[in-house]
C-alpha positions as CSV (number, residue, x, y, z in Angstrom):
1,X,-5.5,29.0,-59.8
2,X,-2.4,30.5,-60.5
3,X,-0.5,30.0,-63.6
4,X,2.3,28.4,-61.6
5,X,0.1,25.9,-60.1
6,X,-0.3,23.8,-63.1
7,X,3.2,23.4,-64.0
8,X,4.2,21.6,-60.6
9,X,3.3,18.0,-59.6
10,X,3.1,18.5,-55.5
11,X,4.4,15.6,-53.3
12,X,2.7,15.3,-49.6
13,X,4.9,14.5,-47.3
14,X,4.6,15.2,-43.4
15,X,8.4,16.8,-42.1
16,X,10.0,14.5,-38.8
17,X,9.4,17.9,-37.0
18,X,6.3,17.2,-36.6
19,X,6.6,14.2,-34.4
20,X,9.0,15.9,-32.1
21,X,7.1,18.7,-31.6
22,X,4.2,16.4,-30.4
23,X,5.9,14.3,-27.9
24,X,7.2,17.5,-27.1
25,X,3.8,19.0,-26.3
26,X,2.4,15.2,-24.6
27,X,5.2,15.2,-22.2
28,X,4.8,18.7,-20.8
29,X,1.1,18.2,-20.5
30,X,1.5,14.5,-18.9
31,X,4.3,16.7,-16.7
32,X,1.7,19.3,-15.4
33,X,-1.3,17.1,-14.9
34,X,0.7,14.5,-12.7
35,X,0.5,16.5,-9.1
36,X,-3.0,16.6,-9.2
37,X,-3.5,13.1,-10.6
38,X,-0.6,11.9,-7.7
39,X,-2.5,13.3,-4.9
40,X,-5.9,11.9,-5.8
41,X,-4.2,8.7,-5.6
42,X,-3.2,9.4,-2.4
43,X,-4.6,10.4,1.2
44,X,-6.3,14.1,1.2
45,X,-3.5,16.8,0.8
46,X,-3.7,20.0,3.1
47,X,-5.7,22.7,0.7
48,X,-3.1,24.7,-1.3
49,X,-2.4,26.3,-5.0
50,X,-1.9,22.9,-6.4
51,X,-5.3,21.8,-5.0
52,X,-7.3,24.8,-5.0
53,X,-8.5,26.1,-8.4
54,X,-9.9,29.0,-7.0
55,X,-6.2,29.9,-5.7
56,X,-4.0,32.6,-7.4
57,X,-0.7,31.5,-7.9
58,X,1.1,35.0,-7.0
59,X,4.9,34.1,-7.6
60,X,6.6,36.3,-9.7
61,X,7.8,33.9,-12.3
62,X,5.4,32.6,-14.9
63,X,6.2,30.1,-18.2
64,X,4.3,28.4,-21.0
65,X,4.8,25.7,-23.5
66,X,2.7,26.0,-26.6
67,X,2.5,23.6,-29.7
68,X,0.7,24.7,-33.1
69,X,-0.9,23.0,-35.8
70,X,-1.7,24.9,-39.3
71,X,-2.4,25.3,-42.2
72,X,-0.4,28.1,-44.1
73,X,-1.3,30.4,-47.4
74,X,1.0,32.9,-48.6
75,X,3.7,33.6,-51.5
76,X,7.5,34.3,-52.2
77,X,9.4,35.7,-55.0
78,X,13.3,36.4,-54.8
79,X,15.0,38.9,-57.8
80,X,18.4,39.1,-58.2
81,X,19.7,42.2,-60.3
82,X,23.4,42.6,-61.3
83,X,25.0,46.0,-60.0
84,X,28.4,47.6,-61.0
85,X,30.4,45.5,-63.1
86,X,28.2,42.4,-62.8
87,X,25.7,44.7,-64.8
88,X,27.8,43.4,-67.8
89,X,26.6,39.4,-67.5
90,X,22.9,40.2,-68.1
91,X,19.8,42.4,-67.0
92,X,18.6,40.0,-63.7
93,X,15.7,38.3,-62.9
94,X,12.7,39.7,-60.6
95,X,12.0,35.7,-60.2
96,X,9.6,33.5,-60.0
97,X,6.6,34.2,-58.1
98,X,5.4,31.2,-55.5
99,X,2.7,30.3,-53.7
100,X,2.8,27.5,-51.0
101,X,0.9,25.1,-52.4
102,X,2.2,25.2,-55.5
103,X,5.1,24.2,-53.2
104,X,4.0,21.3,-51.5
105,X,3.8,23.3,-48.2
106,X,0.2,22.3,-46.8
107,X,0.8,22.7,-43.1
108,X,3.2,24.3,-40.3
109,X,4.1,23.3,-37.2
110,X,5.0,25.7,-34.4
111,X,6.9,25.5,-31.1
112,X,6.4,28.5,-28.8
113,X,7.7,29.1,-25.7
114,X,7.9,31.9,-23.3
115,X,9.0,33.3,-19.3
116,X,7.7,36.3,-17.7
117,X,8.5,38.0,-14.4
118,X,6.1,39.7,-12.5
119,X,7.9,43.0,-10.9
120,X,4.3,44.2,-9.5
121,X,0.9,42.5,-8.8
122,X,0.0,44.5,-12.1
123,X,3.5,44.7,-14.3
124,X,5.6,42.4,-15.9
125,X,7.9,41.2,-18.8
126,X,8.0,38.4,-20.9
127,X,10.5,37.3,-23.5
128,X,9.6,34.6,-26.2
129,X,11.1,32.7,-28.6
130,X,9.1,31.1,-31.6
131,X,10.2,28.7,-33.9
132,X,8.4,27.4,-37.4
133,X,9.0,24.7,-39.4
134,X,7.8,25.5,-42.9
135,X,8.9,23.1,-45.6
136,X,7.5,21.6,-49.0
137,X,8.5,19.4,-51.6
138,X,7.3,18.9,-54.9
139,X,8.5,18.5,-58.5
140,X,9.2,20.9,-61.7
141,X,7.7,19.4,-64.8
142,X,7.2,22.3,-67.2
143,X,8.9,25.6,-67.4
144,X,12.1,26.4,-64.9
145,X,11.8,28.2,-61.4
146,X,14.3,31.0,-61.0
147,X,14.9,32.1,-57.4
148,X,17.2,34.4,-56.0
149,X,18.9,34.6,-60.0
150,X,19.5,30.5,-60.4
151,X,17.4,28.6,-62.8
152,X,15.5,25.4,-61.2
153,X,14.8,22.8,-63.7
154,X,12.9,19.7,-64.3
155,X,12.9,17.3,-61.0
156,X,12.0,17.6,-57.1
157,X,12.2,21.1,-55.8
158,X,12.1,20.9,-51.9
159,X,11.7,24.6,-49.9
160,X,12.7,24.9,-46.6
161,X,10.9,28.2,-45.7
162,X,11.9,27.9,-41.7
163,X,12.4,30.3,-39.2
164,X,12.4,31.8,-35.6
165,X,11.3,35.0,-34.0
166,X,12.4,36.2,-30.7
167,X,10.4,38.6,-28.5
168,X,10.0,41.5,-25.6
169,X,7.3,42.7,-24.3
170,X,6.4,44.8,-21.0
171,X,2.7,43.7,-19.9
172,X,0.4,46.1,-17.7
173,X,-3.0,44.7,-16.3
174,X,-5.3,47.4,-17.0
175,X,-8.4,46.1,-15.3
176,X,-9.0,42.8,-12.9
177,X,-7.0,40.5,-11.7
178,X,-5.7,37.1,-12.2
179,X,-8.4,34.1,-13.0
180,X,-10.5,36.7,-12.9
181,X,-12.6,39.2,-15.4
182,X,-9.0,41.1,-16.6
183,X,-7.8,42.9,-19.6
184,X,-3.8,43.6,-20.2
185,X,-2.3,45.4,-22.7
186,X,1.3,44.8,-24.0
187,X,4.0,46.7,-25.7
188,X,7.7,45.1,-27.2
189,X,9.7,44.4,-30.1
190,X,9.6,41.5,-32.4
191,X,12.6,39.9,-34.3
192,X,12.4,37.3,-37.1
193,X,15.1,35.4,-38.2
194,X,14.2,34.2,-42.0
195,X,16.4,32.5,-44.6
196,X,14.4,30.7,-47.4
197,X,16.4,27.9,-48.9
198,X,15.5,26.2,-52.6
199,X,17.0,22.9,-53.5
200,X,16.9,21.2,-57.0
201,X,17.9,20.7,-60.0
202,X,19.5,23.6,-61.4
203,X,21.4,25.1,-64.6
204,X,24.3,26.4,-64.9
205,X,25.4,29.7,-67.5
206,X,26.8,27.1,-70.1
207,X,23.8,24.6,-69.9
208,X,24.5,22.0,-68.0
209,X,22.4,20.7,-65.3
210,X,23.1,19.5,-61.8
211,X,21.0,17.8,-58.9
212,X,20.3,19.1,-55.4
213,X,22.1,22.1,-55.3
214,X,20.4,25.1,-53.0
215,X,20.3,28.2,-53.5
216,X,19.1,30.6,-50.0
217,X,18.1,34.4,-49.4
218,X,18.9,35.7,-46.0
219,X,15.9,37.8,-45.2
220,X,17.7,37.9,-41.8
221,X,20.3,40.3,-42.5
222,X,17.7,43.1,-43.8
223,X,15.5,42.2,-40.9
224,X,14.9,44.7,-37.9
225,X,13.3,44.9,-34.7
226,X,9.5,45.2,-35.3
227,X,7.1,47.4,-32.1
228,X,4.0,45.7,-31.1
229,X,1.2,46.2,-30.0
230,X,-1.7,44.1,-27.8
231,X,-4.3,43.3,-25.7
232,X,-5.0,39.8,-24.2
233,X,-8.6,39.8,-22.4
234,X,-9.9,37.0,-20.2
235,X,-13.3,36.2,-19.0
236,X,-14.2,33.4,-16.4
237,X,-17.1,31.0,-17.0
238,X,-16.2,28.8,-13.9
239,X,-13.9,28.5,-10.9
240,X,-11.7,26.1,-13.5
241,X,-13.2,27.4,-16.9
242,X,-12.5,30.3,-18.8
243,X,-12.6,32.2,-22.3
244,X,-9.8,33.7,-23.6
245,X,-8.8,36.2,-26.7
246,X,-5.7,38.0,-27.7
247,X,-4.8,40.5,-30.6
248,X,-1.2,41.8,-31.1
249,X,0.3,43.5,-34.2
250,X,2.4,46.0,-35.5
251,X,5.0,46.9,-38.6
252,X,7.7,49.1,-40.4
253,X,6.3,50.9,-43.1
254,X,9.0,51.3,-45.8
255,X,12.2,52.2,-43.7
256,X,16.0,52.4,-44.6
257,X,17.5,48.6,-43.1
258,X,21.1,50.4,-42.3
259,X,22.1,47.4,-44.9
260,X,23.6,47.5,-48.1
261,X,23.2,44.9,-51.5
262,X,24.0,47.2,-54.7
263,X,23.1,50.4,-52.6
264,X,20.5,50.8,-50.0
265,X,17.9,48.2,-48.5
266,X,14.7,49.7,-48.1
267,X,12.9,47.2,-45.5
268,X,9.0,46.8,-45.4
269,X,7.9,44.4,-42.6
270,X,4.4,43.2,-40.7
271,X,2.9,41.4,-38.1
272,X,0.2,39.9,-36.6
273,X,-1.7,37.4,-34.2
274,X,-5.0,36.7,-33.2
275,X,-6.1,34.4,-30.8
276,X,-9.4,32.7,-29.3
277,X,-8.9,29.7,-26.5
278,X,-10.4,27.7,-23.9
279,X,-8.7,28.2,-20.6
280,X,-8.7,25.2,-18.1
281,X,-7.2,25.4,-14.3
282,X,-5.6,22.2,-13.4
283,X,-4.5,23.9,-10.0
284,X,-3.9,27.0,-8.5
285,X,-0.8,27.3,-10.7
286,X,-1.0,25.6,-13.7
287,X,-3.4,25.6,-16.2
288,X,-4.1,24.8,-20.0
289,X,-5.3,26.4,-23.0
290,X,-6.5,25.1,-26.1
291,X,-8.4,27.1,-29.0
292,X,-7.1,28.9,-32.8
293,X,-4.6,31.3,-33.8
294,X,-3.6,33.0,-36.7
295,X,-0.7,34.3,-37.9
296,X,0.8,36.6,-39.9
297,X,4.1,37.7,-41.8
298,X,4.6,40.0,-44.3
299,X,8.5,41.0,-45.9
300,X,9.6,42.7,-48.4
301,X,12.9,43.8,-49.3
302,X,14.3,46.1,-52.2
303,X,16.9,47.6,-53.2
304,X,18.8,48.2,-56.9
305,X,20.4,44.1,-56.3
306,X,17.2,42.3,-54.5
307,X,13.6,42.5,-55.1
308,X,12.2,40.1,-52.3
309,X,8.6,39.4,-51.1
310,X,7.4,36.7,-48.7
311,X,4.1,37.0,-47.2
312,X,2.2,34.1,-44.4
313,X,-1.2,33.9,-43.5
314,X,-1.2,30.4,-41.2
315,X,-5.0,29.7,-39.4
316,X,-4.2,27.1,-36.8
317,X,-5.0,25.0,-33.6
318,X,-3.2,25.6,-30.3
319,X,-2.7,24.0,-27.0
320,X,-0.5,25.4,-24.3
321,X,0.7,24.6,-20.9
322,X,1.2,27.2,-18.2
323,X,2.2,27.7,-14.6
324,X,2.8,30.7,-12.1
325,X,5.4,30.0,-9.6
């Protein structure tokens, strides 16, 4: 237990996101389920991709919906140290270091969607965009939070720890084929847009205290384009059925940011994501996948103003939606 832990009184609360993203997820899935349910209603179709699971859906466009559950470990800490003649109004603050459930932030939900076009039977590229609501409330009842160089004080304390990452990637089967026994590797580049807002109770340099200010560090503008790496490899246990696993990754070690806060940002960044699913064929051109993921995030930023860390580990159940057309 960390030191930290004992001085906050967490509040569970679960974020609206969380619905949205649901219905989100029930629709699509209710969406690509209906033609097959439609025509066994009706009077035997001619044979085709929709009715044939054994069909390979060869257009060159290909999407997926995915919705994530999870439940997310990891830390923050934001320092703020005065440079030039702001040196003069005190020595900083390296901050107060946070862990998520100290925070009130017990779970995550994740919307991830993505499009890929196939150039070649074996080639293709797929962009992505991600988005992750992170939030948590809970309340301050011993010694002040300082984030980001502003005191928090007794009261609520809500952290909204959202953000979105945008991908590229060129895929290359290396062995197989579709709904078959296949293995493709993939190489891209990785964005993450990250600004991690506090809002409470806070004091001001003569005393006084007021309620709900924020205070936000924008991780974003120090943030670059991150290369990965990975390998998705499927294996079939059935004409419909099928196991699937994925492992991407990849970083920055300590690299200049081209930015500037009180001299130069040096930028420290890392991911990665494992996966392990059950694949089902609804048709020839749709199928879904359910199974876990896990995540990870690691920032940190520093320079002779800021001395940022935030870190996510997030283990989690996924279902997605995908069709080839």
């Amino acid at each position: 237990m960390s030191p930290f832990q004992g001085r906050l009184g967490r509040v569970a609360e679960v974020p609206v996101s969380a619905k949205g993203a649901c219905m989100m997820l029930v629709i699509s899935l209710a969406l690509g389920a209906a033609p097959s349910l439609c025509r066994a209603e009706g009077p035997p179709p001619r044979v085709g991709a929709w009715d044939d699971p054994t069909a390979t859906g060869d257009g060159p466009w290909e999407a997926t919906l995915e919705g994530r559950v999870g439940f997310p470990v990891g830390r923050l800490k934001v320092g703020e140290f005065p440079t030039g003649a702001n040196k003069a109004g005190g020595g900083g603050t390296p901050g107060t270091l946070l862990h998520f459930h100290t925070l009130g932030i017990d779970h995550s939900e994740v919307i991830d969607a993505s499009t890929a076009f196939h150039f070649t039977p074996r080639d293709a590229v797929r962009a992505g965009f991600l988005y992750y609501f992170l939030d948590g409330s809970t309340k301050i009842s011993g010694p002040s939070v300082v984030y980001n160089g502003q005191e928090f004080t007794n009261g609520s304390l809500d952290t909204n720890s959202d953000f979105y990452r945008l991908s590229l990637d060129y895929e290359r089967t290396l062995f197989g084929r579709p709904w078959h026994h296949e293995l493709i590797g993939t190489i891209g580049l990785t964005y993450v847009n990250l600004n991690l807002k506090l809002t409470g109770a806070t004091k001001s340099g003569g005393g006084a205290e007021s309620r709900g200010q924020s205070n936000s560090e924008d991780f974003y503008r120090q943030e670059l384009p991150v290369p990965i790496l990975g390998l998705r490899w499927t294996y079939p246990l059935s004409n419909r059925w099928f196991l699937r696993t994925s492992l991407s990754g990849g970083g920055l070690p300590r690299v200049d940011s081209g930015r500037t806060e009180g001299g130069t940002v040096f930028l420290h960044q890392a991911h990665a994501d494992l996966g392990l699913a059950v694949v089902y064929r609804i048709s020839g051109l749709a199928h879904v996948e359910a199974g876990y993921h896990l995540s990870y995030l690691f920032q940190k930023e520093s320079s002779h103003e800021d001395k940022n860390v935030f870190e996510l580990f997030d283990n989690g159940l996924r279902v997605q939606l995908g069709i080839r057309f």
